[in-house]
Residue frames as qw, qx, qy, qz and C-alpha x, y, z in Angstrom:
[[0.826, -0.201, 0.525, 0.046, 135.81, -79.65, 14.04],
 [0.845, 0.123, 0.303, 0.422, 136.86, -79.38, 10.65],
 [0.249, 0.921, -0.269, 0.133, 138.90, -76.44, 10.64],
 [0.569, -0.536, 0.623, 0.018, 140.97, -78.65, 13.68],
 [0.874, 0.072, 0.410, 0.249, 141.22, -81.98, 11.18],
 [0.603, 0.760, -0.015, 0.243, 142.47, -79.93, 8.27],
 [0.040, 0.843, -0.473, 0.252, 145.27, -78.37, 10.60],
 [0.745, -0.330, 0.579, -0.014, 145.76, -81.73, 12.70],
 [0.800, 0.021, 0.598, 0.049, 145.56, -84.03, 9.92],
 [0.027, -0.547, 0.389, 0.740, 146.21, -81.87, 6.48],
 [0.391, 0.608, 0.690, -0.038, 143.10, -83.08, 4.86],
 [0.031, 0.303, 0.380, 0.873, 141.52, -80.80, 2.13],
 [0.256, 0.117, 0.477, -0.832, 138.57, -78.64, 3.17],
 [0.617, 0.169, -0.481, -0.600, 136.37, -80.57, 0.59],
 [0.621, 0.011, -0.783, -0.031, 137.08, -83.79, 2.37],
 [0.185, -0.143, -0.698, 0.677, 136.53, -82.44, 5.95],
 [0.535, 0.126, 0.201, -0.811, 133.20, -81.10, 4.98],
 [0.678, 0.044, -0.591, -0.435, 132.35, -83.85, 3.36],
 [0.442, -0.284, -0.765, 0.371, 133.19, -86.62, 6.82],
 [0.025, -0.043, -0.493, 0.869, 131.38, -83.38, 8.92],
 [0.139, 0.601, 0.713, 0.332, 128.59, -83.32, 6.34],
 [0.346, -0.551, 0.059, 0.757, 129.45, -79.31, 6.23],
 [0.664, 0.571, 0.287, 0.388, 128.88, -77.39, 3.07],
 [0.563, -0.009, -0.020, 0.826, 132.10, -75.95, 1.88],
 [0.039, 0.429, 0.155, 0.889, 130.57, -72.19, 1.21],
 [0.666, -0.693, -0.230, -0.151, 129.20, -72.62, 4.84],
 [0.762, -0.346, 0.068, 0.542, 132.89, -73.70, 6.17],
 [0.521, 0.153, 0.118, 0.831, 134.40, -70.63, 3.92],
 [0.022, -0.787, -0.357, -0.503, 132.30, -68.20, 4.86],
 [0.520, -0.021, -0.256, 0.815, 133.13, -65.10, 6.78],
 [0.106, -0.958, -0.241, 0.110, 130.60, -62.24, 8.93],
 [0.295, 0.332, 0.019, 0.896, 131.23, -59.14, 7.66],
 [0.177, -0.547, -0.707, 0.412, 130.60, -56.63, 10.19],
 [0.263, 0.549, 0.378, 0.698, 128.82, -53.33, 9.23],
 [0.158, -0.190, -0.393, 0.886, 129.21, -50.33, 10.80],
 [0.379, -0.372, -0.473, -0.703, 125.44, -49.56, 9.55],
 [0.626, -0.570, -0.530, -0.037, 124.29, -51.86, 12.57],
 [0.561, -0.223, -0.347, 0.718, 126.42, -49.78, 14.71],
 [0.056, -0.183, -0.240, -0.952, 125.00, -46.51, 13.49],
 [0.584, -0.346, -0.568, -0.465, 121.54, -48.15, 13.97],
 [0.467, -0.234, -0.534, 0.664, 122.99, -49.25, 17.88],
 [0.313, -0.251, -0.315, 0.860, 123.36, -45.92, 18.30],
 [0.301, -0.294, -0.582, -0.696, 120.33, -44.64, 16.71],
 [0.683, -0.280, -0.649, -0.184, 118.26, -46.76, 19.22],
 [0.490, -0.319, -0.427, 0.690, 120.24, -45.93, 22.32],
 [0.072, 0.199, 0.260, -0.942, 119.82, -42.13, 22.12],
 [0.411, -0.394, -0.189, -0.800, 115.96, -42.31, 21.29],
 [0.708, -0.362, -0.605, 0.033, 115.39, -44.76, 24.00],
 [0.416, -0.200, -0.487, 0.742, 117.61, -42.84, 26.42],
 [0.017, -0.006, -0.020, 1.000, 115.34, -39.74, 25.56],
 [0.679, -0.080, -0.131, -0.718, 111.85, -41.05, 24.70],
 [0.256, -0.333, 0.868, -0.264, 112.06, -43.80, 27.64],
 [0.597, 0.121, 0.643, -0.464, 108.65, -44.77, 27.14],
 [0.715, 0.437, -0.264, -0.478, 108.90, -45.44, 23.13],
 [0.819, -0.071, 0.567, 0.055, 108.74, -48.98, 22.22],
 [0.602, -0.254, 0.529, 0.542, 109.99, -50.44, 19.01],
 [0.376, 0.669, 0.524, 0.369, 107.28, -49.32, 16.46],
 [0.019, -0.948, -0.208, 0.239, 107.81, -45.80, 17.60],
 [0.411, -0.600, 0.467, 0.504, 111.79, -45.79, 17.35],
 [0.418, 0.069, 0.655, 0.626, 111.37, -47.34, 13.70],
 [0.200, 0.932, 0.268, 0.142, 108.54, -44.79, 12.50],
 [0.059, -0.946, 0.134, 0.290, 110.80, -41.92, 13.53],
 [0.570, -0.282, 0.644, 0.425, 113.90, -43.56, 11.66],
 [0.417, 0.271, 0.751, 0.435, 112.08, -44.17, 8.67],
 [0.123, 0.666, 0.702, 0.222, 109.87, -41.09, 8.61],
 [0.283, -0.939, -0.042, 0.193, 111.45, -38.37, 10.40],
 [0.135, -0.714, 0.440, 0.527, 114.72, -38.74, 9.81],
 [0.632, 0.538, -0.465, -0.309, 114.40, -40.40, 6.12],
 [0.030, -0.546, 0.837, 0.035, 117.04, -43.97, 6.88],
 [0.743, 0.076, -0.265, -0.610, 115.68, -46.58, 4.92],
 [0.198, -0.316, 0.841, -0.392, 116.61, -49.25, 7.25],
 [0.525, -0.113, -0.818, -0.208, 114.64, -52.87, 6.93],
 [0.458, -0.644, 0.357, -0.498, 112.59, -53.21, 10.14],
 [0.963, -0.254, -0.091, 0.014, 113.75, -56.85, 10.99],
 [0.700, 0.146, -0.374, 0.591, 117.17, -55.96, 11.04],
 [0.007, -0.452, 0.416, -0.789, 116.63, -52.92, 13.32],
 [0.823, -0.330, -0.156, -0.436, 114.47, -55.06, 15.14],
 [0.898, 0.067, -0.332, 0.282, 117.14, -57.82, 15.56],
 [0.364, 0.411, -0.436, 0.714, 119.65, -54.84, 16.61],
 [0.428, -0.551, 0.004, -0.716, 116.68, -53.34, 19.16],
 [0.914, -0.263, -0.210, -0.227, 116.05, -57.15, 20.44],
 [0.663, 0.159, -0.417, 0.601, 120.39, -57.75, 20.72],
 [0.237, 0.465, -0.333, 0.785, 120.50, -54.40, 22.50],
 [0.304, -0.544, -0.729, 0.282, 117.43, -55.53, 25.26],
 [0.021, -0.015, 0.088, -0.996, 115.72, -52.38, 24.65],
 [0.417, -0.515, -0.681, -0.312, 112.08, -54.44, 24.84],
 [0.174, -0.355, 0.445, -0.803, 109.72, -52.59, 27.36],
 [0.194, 0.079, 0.922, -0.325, 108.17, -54.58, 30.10],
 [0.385, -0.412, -0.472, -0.678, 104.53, -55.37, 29.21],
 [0.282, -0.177, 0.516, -0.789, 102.79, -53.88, 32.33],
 [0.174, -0.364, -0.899, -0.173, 100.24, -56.67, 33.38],
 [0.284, -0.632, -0.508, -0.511, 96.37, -55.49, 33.79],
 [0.188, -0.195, 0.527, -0.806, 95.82, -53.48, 37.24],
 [0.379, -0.409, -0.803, -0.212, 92.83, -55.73, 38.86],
 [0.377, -0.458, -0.068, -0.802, 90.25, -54.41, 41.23],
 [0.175, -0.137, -0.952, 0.212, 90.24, -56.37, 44.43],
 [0.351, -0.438, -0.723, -0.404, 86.96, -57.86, 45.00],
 [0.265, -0.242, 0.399, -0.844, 84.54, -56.03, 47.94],
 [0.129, -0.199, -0.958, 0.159, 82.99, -58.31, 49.66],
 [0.285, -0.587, -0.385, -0.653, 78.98, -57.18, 49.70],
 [0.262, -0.125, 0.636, -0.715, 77.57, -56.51, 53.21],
 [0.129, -0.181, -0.964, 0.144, 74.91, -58.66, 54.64],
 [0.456, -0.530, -0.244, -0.672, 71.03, -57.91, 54.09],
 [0.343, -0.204, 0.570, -0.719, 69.68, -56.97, 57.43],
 [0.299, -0.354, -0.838, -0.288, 66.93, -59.99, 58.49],
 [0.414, -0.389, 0.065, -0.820, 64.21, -58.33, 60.31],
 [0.242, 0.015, -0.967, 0.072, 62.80, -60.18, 63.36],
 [0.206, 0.451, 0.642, -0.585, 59.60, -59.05, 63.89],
 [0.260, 0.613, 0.678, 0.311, 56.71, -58.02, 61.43],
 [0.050, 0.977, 0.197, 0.068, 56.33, -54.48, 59.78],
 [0.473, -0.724, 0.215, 0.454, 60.00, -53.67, 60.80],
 [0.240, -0.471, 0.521, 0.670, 61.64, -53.89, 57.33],
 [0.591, 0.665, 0.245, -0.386, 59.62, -53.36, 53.90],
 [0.309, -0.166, 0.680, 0.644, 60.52, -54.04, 50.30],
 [0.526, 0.565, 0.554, -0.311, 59.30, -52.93, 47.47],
 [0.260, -0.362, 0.665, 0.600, 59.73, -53.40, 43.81],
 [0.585, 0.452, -0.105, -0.666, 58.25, -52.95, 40.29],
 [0.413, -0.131, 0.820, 0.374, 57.79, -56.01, 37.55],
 [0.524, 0.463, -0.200, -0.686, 56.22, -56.05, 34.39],
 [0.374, 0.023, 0.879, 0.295, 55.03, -59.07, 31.93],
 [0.234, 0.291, -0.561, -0.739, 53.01, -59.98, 29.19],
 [0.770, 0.167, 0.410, -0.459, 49.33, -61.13, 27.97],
 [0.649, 0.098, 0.656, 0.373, 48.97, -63.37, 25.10],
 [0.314, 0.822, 0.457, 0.128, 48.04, -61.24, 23.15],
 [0.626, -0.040, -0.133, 0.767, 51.27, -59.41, 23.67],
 [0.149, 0.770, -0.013, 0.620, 50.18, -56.52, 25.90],
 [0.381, 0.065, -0.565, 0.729, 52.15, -55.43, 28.57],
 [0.481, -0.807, -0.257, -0.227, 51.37, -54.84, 32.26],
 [0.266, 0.537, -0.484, 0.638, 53.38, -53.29, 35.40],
 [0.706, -0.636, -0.311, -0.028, 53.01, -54.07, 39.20],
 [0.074, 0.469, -0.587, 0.656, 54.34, -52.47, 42.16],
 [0.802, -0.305, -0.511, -0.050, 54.65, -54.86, 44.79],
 [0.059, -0.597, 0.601, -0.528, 55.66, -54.32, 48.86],
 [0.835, -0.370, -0.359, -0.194, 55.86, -56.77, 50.60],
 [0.685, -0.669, 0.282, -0.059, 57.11, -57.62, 54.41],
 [0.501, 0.505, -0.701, 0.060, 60.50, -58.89, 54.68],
 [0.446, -0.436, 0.640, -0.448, 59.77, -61.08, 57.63],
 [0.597, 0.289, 0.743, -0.091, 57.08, -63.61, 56.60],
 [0.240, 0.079, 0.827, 0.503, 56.82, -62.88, 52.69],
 [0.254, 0.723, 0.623, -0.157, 53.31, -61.27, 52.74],
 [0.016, 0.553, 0.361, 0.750, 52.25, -59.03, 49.82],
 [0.001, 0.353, 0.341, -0.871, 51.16, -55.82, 51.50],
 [0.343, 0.708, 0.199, -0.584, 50.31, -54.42, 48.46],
 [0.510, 0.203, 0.663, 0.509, 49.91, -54.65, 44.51],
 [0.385, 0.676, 0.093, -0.621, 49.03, -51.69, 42.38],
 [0.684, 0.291, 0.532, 0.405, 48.75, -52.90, 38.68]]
């Protein structure tokens, strides 16, 4: 807008940053491109096109450590990010859930047993073990062996 008033109206460029509220060494300034980032482009393109699966920390280790090019990593970062070489981040593989099978209920006595060990403690903190079977029909202890 105030490159247009200065050519419309023939203003100074002091007074058209000032009404834009613009500073002048903003309004006079001029990207200089550098064939460095191009170099760097192409850098990036043939290890990506060859080592598909290296992300960005790999591409700037070999840059900086293999071949010596003391490159900043935020600007080859910036160039890496411009050129949409980011690789997907692959989301966790989940395990779908298996649904348990149904204990068997027993409908008569003696037909299906259980048995199973526990252990506790006296006051006197010494341990004991039991093995316990018992009926799965009606709940009855069969047996206890301490």
């Amino acid at each position: 807008m105030a490159k247009q008033t200065i050519t419309e109206h023939g203003i100074s460029i002091r007074l058209a940053c000032e009404i834009f509220q613009v500073s002048q060494t903003c309004f006079r300034y001029k990207t200089v491109r550098c064939d460095e980032n191009t170099l760097i482009a192409d850098w990036l393109l043939r290890l990506t096109s060859t080592w598909c699966n290296w992300g960005f920390g790999l591409c700037f280790l070999y840059l900086r450590n293999v071949r010596g090019l003391k490159w900043n990593h935020k600007r080859v970062y910036r160039i890496y990010r411009a050129l949409e070489l980011n690789l997907r981040i692959k989301p966790k593989k989940r395990l779908a859930q298996q649904k348990p099978e149904l204990l068997y209920v027993p409908t008569t006595i003696n037909e299906v047993w259980s048995m199973d060990f526990m252990h506790d403690s006296l006051n006197d903190r010494r341990s004991y073990r039991l093995f316990n079977v018992i009926d799965d029909h009606n709940r009855e202890a069969l047996g206890m062996e301490v």
